[in-house]
VOTORVO-758651 format. One record per residue (C-alpha): residue number from 1; x, y, z. Coordinates in steps of 0.02 Angstrom, whole numbers, plus 50000, padded with zeros to 5 digits. Example, Ala and Ser with C-alpha at 12.3 -4.5 7.8 and 13.67 -1.06 7.14 Angstrom:
residues 2
[atom 1, [50615, 49775, 50390]]
[atom 2, [50684, 49947, 50357]]
end
This chain:
residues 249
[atom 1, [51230, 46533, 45054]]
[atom 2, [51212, 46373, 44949]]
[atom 3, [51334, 46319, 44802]]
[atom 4, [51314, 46185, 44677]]
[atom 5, [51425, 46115, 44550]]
[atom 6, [51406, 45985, 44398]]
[atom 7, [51536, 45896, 44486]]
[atom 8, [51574, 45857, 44677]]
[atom 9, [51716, 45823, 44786]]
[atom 10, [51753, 45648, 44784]]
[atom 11, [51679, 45593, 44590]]
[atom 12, [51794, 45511, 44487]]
[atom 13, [51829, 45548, 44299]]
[atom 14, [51890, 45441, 44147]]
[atom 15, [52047, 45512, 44058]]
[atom 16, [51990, 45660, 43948]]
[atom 17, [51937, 45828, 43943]]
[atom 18, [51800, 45903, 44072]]
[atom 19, [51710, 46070, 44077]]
[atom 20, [51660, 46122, 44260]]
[atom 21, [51509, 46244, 44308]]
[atom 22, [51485, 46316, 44480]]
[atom 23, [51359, 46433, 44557]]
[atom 24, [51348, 46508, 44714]]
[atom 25, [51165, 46592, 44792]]
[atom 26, [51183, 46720, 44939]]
[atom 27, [51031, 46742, 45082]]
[atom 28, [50991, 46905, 44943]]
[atom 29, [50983, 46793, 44798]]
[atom 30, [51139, 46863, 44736]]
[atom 31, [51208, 46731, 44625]]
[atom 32, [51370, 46710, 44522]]
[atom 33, [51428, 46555, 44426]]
[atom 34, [51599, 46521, 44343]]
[atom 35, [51647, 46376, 44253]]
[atom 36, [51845, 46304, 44211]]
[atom 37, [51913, 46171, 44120]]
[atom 38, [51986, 46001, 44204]]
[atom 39, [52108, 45867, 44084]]
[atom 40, [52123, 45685, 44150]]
[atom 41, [52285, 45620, 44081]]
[atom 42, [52324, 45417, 44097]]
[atom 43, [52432, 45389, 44228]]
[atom 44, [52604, 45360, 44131]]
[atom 45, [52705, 45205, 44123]]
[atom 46, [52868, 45156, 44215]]
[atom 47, [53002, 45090, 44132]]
[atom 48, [53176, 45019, 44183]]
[atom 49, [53320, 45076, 44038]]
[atom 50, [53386, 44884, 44068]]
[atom 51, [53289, 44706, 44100]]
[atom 52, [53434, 44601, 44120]]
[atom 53, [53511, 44567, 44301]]
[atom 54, [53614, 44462, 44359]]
[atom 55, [53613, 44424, 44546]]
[atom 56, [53805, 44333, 44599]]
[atom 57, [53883, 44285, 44759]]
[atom 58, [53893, 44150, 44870]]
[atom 59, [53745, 44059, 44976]]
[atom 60, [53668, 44227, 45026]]
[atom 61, [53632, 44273, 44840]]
[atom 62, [53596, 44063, 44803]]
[atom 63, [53445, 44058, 44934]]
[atom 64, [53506, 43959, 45060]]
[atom 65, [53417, 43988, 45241]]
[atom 66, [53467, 43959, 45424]]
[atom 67, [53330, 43839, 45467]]
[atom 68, [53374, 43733, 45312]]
[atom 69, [53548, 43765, 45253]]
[atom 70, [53531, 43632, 45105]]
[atom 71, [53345, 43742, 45047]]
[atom 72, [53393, 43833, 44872]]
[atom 73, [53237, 43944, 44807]]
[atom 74, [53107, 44021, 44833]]
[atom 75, [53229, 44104, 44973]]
[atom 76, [53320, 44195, 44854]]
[atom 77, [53296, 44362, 44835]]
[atom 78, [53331, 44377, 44656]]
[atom 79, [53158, 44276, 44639]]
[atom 80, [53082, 44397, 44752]]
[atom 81, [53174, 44555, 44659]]
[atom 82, [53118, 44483, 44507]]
[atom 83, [52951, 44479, 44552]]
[atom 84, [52928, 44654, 44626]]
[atom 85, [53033, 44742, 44462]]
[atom 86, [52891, 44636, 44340]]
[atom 87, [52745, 44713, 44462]]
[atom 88, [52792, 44882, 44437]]
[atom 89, [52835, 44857, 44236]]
[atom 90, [52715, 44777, 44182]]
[atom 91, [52753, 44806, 44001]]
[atom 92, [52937, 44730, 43990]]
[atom 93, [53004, 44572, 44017]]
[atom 94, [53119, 44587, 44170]]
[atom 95, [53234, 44430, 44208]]
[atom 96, [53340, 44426, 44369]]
[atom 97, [53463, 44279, 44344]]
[atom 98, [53543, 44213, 44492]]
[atom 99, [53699, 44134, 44499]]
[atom 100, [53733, 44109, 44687]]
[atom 101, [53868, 43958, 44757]]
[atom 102, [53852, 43908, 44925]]
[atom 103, [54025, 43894, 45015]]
[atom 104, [54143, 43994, 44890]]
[atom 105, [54233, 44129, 44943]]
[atom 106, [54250, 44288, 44852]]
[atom 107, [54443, 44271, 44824]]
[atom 108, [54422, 44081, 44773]]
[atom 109, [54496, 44082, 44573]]
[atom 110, [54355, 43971, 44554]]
[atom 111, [54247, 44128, 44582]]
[atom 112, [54305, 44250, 44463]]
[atom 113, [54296, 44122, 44327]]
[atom 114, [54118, 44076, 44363]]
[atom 115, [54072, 44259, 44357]]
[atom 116, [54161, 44289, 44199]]
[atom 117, [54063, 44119, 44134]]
[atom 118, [53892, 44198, 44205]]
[atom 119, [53911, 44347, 44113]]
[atom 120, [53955, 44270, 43941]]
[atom 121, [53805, 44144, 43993]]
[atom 122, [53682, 44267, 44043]]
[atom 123, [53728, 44423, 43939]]
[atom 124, [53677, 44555, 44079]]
[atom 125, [53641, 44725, 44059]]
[atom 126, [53664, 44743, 44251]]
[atom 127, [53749, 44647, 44402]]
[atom 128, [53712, 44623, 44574]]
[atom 129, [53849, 44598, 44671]]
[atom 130, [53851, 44521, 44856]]
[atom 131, [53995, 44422, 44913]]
[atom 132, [54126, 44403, 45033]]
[atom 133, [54057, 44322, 45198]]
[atom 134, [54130, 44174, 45176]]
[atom 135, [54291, 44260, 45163]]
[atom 136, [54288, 44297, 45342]]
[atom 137, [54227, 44132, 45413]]
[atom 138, [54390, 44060, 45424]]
[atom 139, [54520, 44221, 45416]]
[atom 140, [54416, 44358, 45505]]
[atom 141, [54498, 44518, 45466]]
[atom 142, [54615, 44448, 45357]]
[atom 143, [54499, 44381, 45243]]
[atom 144, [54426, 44591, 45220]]
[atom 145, [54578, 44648, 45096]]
[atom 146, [54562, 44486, 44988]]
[atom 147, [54375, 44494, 44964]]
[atom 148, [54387, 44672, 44909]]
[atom 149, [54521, 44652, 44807]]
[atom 150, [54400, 44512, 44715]]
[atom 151, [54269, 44605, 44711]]
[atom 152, [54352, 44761, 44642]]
[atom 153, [54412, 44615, 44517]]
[atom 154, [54231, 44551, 44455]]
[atom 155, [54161, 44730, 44433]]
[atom 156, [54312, 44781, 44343]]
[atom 157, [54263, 44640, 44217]]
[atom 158, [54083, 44666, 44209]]
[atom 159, [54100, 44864, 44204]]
[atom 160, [54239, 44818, 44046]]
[atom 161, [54085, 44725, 43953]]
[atom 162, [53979, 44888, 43969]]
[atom 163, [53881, 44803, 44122]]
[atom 164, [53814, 44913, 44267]]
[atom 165, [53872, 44854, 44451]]
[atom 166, [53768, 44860, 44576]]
[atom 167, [53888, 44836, 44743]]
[atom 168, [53800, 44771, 44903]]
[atom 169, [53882, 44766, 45089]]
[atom 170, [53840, 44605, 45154]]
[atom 171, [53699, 44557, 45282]]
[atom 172, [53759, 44556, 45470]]
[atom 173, [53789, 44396, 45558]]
[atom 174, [53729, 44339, 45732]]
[atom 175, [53869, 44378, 45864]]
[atom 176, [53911, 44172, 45885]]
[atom 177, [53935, 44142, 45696]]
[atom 178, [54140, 44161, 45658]]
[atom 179, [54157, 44297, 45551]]
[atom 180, [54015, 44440, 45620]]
[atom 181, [54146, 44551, 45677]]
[atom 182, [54221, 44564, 45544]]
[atom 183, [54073, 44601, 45447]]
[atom 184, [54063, 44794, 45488]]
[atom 185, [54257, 44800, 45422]]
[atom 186, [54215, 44709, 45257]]
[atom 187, [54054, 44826, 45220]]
[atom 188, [54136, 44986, 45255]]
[atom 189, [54286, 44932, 45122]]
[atom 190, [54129, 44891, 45008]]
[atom 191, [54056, 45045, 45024]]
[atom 192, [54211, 45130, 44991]]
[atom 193, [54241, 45023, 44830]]
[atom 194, [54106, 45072, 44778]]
[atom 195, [54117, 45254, 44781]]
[atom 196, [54274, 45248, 44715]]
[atom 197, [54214, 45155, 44572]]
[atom 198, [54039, 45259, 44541]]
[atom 199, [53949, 45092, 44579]]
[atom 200, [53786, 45107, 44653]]
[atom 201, [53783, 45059, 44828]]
[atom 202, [53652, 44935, 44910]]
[atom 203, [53677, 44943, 45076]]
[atom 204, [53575, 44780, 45127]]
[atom 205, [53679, 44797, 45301]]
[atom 206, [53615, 44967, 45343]]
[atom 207, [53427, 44909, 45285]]
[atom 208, [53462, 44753, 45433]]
[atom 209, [53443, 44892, 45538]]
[atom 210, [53524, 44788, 45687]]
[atom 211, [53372, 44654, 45673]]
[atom 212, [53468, 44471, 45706]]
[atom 213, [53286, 44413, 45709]]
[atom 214, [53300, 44423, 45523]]
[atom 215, [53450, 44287, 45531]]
[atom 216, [53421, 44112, 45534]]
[atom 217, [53470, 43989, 45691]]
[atom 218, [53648, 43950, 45586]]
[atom 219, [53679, 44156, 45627]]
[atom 220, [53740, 44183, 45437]]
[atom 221, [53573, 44155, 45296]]
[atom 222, [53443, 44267, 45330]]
[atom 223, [53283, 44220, 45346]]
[atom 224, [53149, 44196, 45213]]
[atom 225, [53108, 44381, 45278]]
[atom 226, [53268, 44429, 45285]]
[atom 227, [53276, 44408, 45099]]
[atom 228, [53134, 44503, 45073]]
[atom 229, [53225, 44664, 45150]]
[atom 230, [53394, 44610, 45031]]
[atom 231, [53258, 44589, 44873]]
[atom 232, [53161, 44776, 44923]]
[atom 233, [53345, 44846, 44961]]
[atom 234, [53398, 44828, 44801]]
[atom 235, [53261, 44853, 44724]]
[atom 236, [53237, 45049, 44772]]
[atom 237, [53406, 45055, 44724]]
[atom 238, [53352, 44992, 44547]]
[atom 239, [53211, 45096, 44534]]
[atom 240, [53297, 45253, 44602]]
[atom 241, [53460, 45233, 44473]]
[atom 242, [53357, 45150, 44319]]
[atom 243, [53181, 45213, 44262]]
[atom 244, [53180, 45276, 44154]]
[atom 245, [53058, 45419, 44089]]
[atom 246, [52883, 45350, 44096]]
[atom 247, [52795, 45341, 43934]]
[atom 248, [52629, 45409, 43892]]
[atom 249, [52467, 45299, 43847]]
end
């Protein structure tokens, strides 16, 4: 038996419309053909609904990493997010401002007015939220309830402005930085602030995965690739909670 077709497996086709023949030749010399119609459509467009972010927190958010505590970007991962959300929409303008300060702690007063500055400055159509390790440097456990209360705080304000919040539990630590066990504490009340709030979660600590190896030698800032898990962390969050429904060519 032999078959032929005016196309084969494996040719490709330009968007548009294609008419198919087929035949098919038994040892008798039987034949029968058919023929059927095949539409290439472009391959459509993603969109976000938003292009404004605004990544805030403390040195984790800034860039800093354990190697170099004093290095600011390229660490940070809103450079990386940025980067990634422009790759995959390619027609819009995405900006991922970052607004990170290396030593403040979440319940500082200092902090909620720089967020409330940040937002007038930067006009966001979405924060990122990560913050709170500092909080438990110095108080451990007691620092948890204070950071959450700050936190519930800044997305309270940003929420009141018609800005999503994007809530993130924090990375772990190493088990010799002050502070790590706390960590799991301050990320399950995060998680739950969240959900009471209808925030979408990142859960950066759960992406960790238990991998210290993406900490730096100070056992707080992760590494450069550390930062590239936060930046891909919240960036399937992003794309899971904000295309939007692709356009046509």
């Amino acid at each position: 038996m032999t078959t032929s077709c005016s196309a084969k497996s494996g040719d490709s086709f330009t968007p548009g419309n294609y008419q198919i023949s087929c035949s098919v030749t038994d040892s008798q010399s039987h034949t029968a053909s058919c023929s059927f119609s095949v539409d290439v459509a472009v391959a459509p467009i993603p969109m976000l609904s938003v292009t404004k972010f605004l990544g805030f927190g403390d040195s984790e958010t800034e860039g800093k990493i354990g190697q170099s505590p004093f290095q600011l970007l390229p660490a940070s991962y809103t450079i990386k997010l940025e980067s990634m959300l422009r790759a995959r929409y390619t027609e819009q303008t995405i900006v991922v401002a970052n607004d990170g300060s290396g030593g403040q702690q979440a319940e500082d007063p200092g902090t909620l007015d720089r967020f409330d500055h940040a937002l007038e400055r930067e006009k966001p159509e979405v924060v990122l939220l990560m913050d709170g390790a500092n909080d438990l440097i110095d108080r451990l456990d007691d620092g948890v309830d204070p950071a959450i209360k700050a936190l519930s705080t800044m997305g309270s304000h940003a929420a009141g402005k018609g800005v999503f919040v994007f809530l993130a539990t924090i990375p772990p630590m190493k088990p010799n930085h002050a502070g790590a066990g706390s960590v799991p504490s301050l990320n399950a009340k995060i998680a739950a602030l969240a959900s009471s709030r209808s925030w979408p979660l990142v859960d950066v600590y759960a992406a960790f995965n238990g991998d210290l190896g993406l900490i730096g030698s100070d056992g707080l800032h992760p590494t450069d690739a550390g930062y590239q898990l936060v930046a891909q962390t919240f960036y399937d969050r992003i794309v899971a909670k904000l295309e939007a429904q692709p356009a046509t060519r």
